[in-house]
C-alpha positions in Angstrom: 83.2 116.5 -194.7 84.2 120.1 -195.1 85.2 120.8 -192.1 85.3 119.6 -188.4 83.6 121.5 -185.4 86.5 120.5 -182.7 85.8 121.7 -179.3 88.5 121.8 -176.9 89.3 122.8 -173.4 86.3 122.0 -172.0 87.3 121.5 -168.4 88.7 124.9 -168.5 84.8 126.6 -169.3 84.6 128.0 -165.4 87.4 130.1 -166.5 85.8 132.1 -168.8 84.1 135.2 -167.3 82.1 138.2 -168.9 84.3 140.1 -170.5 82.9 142.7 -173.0 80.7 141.3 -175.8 83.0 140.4 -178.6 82.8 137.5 -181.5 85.0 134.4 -180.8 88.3 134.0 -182.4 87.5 131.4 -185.1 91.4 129.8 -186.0 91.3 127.4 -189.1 93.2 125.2 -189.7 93.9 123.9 -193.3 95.7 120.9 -193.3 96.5 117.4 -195.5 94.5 115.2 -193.5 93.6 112.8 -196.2 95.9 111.3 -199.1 99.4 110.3 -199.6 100.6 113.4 -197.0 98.6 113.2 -194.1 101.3 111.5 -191.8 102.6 114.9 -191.7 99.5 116.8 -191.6 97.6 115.0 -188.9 100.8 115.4 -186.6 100.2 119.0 -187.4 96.6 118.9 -186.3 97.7 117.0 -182.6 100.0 120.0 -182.8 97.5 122.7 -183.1 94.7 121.0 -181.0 97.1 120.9 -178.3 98.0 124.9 -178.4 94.5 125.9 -179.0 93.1 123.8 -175.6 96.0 125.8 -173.8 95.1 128.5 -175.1 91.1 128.2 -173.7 92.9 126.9 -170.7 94.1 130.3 -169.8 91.1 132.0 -170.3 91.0 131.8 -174.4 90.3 135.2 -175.7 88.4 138.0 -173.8 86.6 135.7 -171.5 85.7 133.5 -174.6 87.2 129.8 -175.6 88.8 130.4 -178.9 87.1 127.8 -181.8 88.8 125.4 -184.2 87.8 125.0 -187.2 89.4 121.9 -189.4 89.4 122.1 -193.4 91.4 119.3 -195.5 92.9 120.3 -198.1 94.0 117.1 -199.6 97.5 117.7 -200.1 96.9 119.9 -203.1 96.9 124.4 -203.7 93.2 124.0 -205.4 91.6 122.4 -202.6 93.4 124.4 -200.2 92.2 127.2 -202.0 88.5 126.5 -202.0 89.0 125.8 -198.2 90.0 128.9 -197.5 87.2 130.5 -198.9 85.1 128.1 -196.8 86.7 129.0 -194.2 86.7 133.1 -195.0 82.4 133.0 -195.4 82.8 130.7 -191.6 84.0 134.2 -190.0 87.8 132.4 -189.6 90.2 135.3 -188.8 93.2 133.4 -188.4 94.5 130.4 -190.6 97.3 127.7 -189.5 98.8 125.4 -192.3 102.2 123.6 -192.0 102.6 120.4 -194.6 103.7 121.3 -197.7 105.2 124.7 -199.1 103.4 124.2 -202.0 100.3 124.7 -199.8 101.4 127.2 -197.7 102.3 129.1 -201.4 99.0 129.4 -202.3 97.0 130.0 -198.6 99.5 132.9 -198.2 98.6 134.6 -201.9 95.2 133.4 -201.4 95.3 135.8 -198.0 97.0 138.6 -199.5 94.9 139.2 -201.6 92.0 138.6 -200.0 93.0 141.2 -198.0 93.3 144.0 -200.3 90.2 143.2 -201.7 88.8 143.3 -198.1 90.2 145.8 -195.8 88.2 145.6 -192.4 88.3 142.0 -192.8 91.7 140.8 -192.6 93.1 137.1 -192.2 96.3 136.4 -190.8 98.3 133.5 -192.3 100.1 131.3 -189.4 102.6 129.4 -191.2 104.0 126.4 -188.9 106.1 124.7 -191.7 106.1 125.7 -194.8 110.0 126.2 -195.5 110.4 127.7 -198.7 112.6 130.7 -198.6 109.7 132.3 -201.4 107.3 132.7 -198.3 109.1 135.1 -196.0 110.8 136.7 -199.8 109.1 137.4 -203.1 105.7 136.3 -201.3 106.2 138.1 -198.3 103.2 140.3 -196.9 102.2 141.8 -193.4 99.3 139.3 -192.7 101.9 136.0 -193.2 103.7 134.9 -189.9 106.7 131.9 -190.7 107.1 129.7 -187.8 109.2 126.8 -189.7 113.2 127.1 -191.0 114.2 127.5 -194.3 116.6 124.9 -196.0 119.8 127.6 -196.0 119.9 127.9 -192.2 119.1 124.1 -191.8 121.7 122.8 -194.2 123.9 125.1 -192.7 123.2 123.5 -189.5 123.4 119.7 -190.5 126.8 120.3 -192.8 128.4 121.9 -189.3 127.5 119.6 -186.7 128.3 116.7 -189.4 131.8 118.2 -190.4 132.6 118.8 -186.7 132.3 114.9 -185.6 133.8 113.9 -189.1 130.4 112.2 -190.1 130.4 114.4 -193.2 132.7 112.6 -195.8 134.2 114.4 -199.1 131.2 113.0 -201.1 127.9 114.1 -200.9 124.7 113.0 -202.7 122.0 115.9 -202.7 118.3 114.0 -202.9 115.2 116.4 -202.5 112.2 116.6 -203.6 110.8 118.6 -207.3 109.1 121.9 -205.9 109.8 125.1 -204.0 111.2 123.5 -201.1 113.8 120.4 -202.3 115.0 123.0 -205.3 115.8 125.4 -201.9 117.5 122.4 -200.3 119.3 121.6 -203.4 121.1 125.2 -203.8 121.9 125.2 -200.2 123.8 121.9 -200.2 125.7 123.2 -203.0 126.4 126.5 -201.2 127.5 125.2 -198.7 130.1 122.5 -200.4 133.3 124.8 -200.2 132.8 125.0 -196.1 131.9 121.7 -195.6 134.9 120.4 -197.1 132.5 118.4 -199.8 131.7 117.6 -203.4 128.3 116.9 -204.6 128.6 114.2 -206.9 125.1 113.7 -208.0 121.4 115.8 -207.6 118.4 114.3 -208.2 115.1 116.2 -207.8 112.0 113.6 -208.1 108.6 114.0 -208.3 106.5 114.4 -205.0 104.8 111.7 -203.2 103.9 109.7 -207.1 107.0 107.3 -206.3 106.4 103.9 -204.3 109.7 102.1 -205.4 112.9 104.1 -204.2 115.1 101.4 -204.9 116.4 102.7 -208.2 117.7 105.6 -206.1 119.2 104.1 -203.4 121.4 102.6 -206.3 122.3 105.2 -207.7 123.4 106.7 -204.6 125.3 103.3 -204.3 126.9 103.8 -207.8 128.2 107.3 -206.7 130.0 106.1 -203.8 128.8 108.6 -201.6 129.3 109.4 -198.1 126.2 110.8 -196.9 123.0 111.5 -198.5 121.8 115.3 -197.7 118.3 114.9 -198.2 115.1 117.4 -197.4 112.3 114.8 -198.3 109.3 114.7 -195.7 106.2 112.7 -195.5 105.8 109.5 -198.1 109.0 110.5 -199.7 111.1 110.0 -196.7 109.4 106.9 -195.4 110.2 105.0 -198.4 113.3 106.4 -199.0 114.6 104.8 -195.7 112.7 101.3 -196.5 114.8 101.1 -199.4 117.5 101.8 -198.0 116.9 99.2 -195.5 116.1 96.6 -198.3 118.9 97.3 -200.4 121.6 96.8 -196.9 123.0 101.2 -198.2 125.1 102.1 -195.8 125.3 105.6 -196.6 124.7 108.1 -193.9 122.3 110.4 -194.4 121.9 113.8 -193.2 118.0 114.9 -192.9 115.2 117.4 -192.0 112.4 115.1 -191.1 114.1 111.9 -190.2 112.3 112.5 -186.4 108.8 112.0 -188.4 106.9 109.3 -187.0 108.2 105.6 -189.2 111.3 106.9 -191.2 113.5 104.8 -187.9 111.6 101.8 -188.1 111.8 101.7 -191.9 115.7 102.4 -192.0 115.7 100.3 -189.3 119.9 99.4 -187.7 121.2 101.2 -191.1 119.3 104.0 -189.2 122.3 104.6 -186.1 124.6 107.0 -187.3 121.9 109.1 -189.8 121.6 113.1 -188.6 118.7 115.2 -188.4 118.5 118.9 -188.3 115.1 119.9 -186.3 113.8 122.2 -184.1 113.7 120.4 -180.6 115.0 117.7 -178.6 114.0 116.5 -175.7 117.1 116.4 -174.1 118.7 119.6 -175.2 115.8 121.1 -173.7 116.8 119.7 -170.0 113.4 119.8 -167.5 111.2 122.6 -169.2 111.6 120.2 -172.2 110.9 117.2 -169.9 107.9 119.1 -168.4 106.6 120.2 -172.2 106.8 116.5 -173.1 105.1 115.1 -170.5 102.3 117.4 -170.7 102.3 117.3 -174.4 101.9 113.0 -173.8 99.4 113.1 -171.0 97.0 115.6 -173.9 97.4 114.1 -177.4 98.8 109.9 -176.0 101.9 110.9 -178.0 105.1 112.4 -177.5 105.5 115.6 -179.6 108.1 114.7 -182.7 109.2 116.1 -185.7 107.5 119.6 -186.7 104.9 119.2 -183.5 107.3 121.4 -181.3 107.6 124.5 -183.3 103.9 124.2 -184.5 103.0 124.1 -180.6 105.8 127.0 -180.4 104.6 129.5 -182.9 100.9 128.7 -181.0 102.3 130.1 -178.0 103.2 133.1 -179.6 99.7 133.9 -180.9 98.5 133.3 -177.3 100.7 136.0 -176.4 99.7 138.2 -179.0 96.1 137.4 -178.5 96.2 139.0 -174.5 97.9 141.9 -175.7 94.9 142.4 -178.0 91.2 143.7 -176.9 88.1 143.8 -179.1 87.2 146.4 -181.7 83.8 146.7 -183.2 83.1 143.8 -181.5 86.0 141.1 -182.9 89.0 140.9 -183.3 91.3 143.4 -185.4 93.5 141.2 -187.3 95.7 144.0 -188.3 96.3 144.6 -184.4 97.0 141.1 -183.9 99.7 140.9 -186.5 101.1 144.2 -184.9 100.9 142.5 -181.8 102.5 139.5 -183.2 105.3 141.3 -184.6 107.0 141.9 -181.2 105.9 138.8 -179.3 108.6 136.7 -177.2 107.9 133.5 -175.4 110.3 131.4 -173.5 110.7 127.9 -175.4 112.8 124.5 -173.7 115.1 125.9 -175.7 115.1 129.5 -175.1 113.3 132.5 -176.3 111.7 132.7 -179.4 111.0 136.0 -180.9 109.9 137.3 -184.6 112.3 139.3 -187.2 109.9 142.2 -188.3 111.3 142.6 -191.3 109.6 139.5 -193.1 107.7 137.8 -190.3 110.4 135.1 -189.3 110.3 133.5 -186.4 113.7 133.1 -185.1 114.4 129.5 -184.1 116.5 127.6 -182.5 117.8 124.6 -184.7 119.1 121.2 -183.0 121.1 119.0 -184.8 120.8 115.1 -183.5 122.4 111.3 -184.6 120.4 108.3 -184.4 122.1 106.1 -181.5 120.6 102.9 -179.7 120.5 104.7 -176.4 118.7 107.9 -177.7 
């Protein structure tokens, strides 16, 4: 199917009153939700479904529940590409994608220049985890909004906390995956070698999502003697990076970006205490606005948010901010008056306020670094 029809908020229709005749906000989303990469896009689309209802809850936008419109793009840039052109001809004005750089590379060139091709009829690109540091720099444009990290301020992150509880080690192992993103996470764990006190004593960059057998890996991060693994793999990758692991008895630590994804803990299973990841929330750091956002978040979807869920829910919250400050124009929305209003939005998170850098459309964010315990 090309796309799903979802409607959400329902309950909430008696809030809706007659505000000036104006088209709906249509909001796409174009996400993996098929193939080897739909663990992470289908937590994306719980994510989004959540935001959007909240959004309709409050009233949606000018007395109208916003609708959600679901494209899968299969993992890949072409079918993501011919999506958003579905999508465009469905009247979408505003477009959500998180798994996969590689994706988000092509949606936000795809939008650009549909743009200049079509003034009047703009489409805002709401990127919720793409982290390549190419998408808010060489690709950057007005209509593109990052809510996800990057692998420099992440890295950053993880080596600190890590060095501070001497979890780090002298010997590091950099593991990422062969695009835009693990070639990013492999520069920054070499920059940041001389502050972490570290030498990386082997790289590997592997193919994405083709490999089903980690095992000869995990021995050659057994032949390097290394302390911890530094490692941005998501998805697939991860999942059966940590059952080899597990298979093989490594007990390198590993320092991660995704380890919170739904599977990676059972797979690495008791070689899993001591492993770091570098994410966006955490429950507890978030004392009771976090409790309350998890709760809620559990009680909507049957699931507690993890992994990239928060931030995706996070960056939603913002374009429900920017949406009220926004009234119709020639009977729809002005896209260009969104991203204006987008721009300068703040919300309070659980872990405090999150506001957008102007100069490239990056959301600032806070970034949590936690260890795997039994007690967690």
């Amino acid at each position: 199917m090309d796309f799903i029809r979802t409607a959400l908020g329902g309950a909430a229709l008696c809030l809706f009153t007659g505000a000036s005749a104006a088209a709906p906000v249509k909001i796409a989303l174009i996400e993996t939700l098929s193939g080897p990469q739909a663990s992470a896009g289908l937590l994306y689309r719980a994510a989004v479904r959540y935001a959007v209802e909240g959004i309709n809850v409050e009233g949606g936008w000018n007395g109208e529940p916003v609708q959600l419109l679901e494209y899968d793009n299969q993992g890949g840039p072409t079918a993501a590409a011919d999506k958003l052109k579905a999508a465009v001809a469905d009247g979408v004005q505003i477009v959500i994608q998180g798994a996969s750089s590689a994706v988000g590379g092509q949606l936000t060139e795809d939008v650009r220049k549909h743009n200049i091709r079509n003034p009047g009829k703009e489409v805002v690109f709401i990127n919720v985890g793409g982290e390549a540091l190419e998408l808010t720099g060489e690709k950057c444009h007005f209509h593109h909004f990052s809510f996800a990290g990057n692998a420099q301020v992440r890295t950053k992150a993880l080596v600190n906390a890590m060095k501070s509880v001497q979890a780090l080690g002298t010997r590091v192992y950099s593991m990422n995956q062969n695009y835009s993103w693990g070639q990013d996470m492999e520069k920054a764990i070499s920059d940041q070698a001389a502050s972490g006190g570290y030498q990386v004593v082997e790289k590997t960059l592997h193919d994405v999502n083709k490999i089903q057998d980690f095992a000869p890996y995990v021995a050659k991060i057994s032949a390097a003697k290394a302390d911890t693994v530094i490692t941005g793999n998501w998805s697939n990758d991860l999942l059966l990076l940590m059952k080899a692991t597990k298979a093989a008895g490594l007990k390198t630590r590993f320092g991660t970006m995704y380890l919170d994804q739904p599977g990676n803990l059972a797979n690495g299973g008791e070689l899993a205490l001591g492993h770091f990841v570098a994410h966006t929330f955490n429950a507890e750091a978030g004392g009771a606005q976090g409790e309350r956002f998890v709760a809620d978040f559990k009680a909507k979807t049957g699931q507690a948010p993890v992994a990239i869920q928060p931030q995706a829910v996070f960056g939603l919250w913002m374009v429900a901010h920017a949406l009220k400050r926004v009234k119709p124009e020639g009977g729809k929305l002005n896209a260009n008056a969104f991203a204006r209003a987008l721009e300068s939005a703040k919300v309070r998170t659980p872990l405090g306020e999150l506001g957008m850098r102007a100069a490239d459309h990056q959301a600032l964010l806070p970034i949590v670094v936690s260890t795997v315990t039994k007690d967690a």
